[in-house]
N, C-alpha and C positions, 0 to 999 in steps of 0.2 A: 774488332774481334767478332768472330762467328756467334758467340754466346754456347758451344759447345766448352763441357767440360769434363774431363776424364781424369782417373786418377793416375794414370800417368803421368803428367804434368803437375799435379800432387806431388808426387813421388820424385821428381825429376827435380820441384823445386828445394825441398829438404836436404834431397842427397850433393847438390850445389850448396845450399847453405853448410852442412856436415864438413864438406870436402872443403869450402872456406876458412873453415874456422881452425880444424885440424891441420889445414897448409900454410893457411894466410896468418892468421892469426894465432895462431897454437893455443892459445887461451884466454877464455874470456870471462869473465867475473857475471856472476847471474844477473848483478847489479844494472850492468848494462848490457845485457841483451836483445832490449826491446832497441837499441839504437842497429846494432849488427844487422839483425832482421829489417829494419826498416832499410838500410842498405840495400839488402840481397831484393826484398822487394820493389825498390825501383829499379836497379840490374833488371831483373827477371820481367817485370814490366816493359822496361824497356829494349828488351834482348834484343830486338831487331835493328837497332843501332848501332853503330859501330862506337868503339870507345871514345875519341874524338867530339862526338854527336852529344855523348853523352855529357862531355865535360863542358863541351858550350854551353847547351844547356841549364847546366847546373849552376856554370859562373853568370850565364844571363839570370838566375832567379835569384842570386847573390844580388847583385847591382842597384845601388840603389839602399839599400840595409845596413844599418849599422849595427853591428855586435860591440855592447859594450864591455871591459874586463867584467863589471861588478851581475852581469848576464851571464856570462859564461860561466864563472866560476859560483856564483851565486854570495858572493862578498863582495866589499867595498874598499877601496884604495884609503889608506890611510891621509887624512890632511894632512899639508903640506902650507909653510908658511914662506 
């Protein structure tokens, strides 16, 4: 990046998040918001990629990682005898 920045690109990136959320998603709980955003943010970071680009990527930073259920959801599996 140039290190140039203008509010255009400001504005360009909002009006893509907006335009996401009201098409893609129709609605989103405030609860998680910060995850949407963190989405659009690497999109938008990324925009010079092609989608493809972007999903290799993603699964090469997967790899390797384990998500366990009691992570995800932030509970634990009942024992089991």
């Amino acid at each position: 990046m140039d290190g140039q920045i203008h509010t255009n690109g400001c504005e360009n990136f909002w009006s893509l998040l907006k335009r996401s959320i009201k098409g893609t998603y129709i609605s989103v709980e405030p609860f998680h918001l910060f995850r949407y955003l963190d989405e659009h943010v690497y999109r938008f970071n990324n925009r010079k990629m092609t989608d493809g680009q972007r999903f290799l990527e993603a699964a090469a930073s997967v790899f390797g990682n384990r998500l366990t259920f009691a992570a995800l959801t932030g509970k634990h599996l009942p024992e089991t005898c």
